[in-house]
GUBALUM-189389 format. One record per atom (N, C-alpha, C, O, CB): x, y, z. Coordinates in steps of 0.05 Angstrom, whole numbers, padded with zeros to 5 digits, always signed. Atoms other than C-alpha are relative to their C-alpha. Glycine has a CB too. Layout:
GUBALUM-189389
XYZ/...
***
This chain:
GUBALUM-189389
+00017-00023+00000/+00000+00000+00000/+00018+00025+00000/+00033+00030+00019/-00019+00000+00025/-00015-00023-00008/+00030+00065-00016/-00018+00030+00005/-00038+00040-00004/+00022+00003-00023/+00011-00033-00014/+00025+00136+00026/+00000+00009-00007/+00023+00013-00015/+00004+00016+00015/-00012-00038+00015/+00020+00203-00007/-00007+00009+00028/-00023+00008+00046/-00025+00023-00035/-00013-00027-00018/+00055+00250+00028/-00002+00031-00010/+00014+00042-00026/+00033-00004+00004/+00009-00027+00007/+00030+00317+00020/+00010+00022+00020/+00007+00023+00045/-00032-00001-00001/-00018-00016-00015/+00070+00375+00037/-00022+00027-00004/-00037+00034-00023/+00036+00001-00013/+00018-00019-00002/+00038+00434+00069/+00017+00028-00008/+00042+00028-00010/-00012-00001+00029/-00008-00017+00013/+00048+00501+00042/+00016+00022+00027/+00005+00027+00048/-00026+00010-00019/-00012-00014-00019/+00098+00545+00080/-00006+00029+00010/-00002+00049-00004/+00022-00002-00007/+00016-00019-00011/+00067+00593+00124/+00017+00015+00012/+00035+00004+00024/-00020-00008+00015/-00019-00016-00004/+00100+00659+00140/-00016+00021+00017/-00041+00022+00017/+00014+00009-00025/+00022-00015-00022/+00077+00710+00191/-00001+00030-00010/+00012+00040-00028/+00011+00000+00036/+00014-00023+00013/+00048+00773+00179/+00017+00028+00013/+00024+00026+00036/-00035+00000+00009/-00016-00022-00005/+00088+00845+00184/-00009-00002+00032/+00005-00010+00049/-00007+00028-00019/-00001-00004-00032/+00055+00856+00251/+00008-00024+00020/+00021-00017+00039/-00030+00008+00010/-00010+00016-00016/+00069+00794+00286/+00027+00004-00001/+00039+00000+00020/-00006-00024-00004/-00019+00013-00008/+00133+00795+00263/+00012+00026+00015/+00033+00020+00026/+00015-00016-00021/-00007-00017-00007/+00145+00864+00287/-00009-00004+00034/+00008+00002+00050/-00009+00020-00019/-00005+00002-00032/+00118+00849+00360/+00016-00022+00003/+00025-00026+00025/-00026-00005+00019/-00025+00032-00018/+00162+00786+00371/+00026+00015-00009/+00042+00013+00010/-00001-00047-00021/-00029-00011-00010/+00227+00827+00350/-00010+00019+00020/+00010+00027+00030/+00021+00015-00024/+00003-00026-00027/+00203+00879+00403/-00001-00017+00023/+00009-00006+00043/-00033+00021+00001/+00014+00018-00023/+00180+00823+00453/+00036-00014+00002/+00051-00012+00022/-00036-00028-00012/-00021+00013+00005/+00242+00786+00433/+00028+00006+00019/+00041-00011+00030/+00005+00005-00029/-00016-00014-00012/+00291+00836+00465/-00012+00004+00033/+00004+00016+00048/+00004+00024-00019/+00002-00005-00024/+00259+00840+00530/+00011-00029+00018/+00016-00050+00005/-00030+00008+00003/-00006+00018-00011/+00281+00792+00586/-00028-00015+00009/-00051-00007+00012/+00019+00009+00019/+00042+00014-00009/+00227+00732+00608/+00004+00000+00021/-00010-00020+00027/-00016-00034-00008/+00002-00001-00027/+00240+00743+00680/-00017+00027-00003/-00039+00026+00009/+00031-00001+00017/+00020-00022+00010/+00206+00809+00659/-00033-00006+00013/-00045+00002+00033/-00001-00003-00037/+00029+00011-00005/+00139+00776+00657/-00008-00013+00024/-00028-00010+00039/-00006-00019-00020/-00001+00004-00030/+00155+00740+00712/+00000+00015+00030/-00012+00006+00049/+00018-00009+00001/+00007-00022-00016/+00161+00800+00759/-00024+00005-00007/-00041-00005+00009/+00015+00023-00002/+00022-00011+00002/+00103+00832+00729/-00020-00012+00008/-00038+00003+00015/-00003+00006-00020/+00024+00012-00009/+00053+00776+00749/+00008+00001+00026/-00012+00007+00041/-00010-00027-00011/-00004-00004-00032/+00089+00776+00823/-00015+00020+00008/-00031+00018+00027/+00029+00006+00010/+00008-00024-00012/+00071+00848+00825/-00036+00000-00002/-00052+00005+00017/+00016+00027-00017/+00036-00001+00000/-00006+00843+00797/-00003-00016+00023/-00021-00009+00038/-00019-00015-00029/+00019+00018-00034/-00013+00786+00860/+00003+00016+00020/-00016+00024+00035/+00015-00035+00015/-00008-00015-00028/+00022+00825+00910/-00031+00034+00000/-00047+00041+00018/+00050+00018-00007/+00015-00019+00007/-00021+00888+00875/-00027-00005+00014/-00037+00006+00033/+00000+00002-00028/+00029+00016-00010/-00087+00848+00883/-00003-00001+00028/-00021+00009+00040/-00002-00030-00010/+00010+00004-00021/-00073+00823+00949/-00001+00032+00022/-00017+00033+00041/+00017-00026+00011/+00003-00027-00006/-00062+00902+00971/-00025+00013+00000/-00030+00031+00016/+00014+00012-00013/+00018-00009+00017/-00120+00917+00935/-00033-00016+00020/-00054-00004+00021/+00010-00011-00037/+00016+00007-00011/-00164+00872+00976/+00002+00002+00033/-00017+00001+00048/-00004-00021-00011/+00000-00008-00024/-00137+00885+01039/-00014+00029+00004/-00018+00037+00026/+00027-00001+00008/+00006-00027+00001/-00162+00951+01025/-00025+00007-00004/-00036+00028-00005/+00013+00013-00018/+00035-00007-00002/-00233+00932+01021/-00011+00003-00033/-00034+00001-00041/-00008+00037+00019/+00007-00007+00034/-00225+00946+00938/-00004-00029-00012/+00015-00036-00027/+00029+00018-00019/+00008+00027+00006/-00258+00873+00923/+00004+00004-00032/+00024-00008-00040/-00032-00009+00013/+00003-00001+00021/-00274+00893+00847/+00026+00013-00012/+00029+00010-00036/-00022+00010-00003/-00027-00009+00016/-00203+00929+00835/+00020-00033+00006/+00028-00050-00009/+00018+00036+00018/-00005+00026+00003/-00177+00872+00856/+00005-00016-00013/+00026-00023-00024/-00009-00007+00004/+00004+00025+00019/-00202+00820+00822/+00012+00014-00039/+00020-00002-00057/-00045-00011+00003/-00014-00002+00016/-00177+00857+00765/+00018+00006+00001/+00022+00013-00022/-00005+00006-00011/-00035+00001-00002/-00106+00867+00780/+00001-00023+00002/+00017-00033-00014/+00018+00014+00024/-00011+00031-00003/-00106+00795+00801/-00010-00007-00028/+00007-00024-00035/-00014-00022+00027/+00004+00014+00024/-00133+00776+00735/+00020+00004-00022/+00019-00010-00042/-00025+00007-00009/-00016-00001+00017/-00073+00805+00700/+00034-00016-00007/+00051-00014-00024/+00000+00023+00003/-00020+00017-00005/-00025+00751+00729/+00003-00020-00015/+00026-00029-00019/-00002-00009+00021/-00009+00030+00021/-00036+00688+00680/-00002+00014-00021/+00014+00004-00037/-00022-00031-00002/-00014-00002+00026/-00040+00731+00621/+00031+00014-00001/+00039+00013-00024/-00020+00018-00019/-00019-00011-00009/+00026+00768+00644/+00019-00032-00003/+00040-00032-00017/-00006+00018+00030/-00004+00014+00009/+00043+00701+00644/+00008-00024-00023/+00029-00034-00030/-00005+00004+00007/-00002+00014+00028/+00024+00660+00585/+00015+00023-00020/+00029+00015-00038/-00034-00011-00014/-00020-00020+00025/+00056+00728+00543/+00024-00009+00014/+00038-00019-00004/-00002+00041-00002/-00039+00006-00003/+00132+00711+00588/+00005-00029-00012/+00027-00038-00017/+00014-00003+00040/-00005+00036+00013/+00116+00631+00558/+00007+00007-00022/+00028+00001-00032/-00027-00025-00004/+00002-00001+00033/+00094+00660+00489/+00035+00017-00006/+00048+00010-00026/-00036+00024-00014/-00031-00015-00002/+00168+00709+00499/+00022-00020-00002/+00039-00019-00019/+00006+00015+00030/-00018+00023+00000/+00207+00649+00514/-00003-00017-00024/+00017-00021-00037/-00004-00017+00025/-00009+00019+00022/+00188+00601+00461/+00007+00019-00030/+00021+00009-00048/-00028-00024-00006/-00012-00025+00020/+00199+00666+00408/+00025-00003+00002/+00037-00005-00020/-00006+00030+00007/-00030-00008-00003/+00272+00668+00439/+00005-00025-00010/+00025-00025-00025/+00013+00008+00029/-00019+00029+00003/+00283+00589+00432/-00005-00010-00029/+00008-00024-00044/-00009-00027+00024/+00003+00023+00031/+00252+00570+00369/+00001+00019-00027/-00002+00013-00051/-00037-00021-00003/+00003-00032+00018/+00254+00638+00333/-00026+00001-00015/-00045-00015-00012/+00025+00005-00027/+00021-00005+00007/+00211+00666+00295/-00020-00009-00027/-00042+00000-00029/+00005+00018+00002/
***
């Protein structure tokens, strides 16, 4: 029995992507890493303070602060 192997067409990224990943590219990923420390620390300030609804949005800016220092890192390792 023979396989066809079908090759997919090579996909290239678009001016703006590639223009934020060299910008993103140059920053450090401990970067991102601080920045979500500070939104928790922010948050938990924020509710000590009785500010329930500010809060919850400063704390909500910790996993995407996040998943952008992942999406930073695999930019740096696998390029672009």
């Amino acid at each position: 029995m023979k396989v066809l192997a079908f090759k997919r067409p090579a996909r290239t990224e678009g001016r703006v992507a590639r223009y934020i990943e060299n910008r993103t590219a140059m920053l450090p990923s401990d970067l991102f890493l601080w920045a979500a420390g500070g939104a928790i620390a922010g948050s938990l300030a924020l509710k000590v303070m009785h500010r329930d609804i500010d809060s919850n949005f400063v704390g909500q800016w910790a996993p995407v602060l996040l998943i952008l220092g992942m999406y930073n890192k695999m930019v740096k390792q696998r390029g672009h």
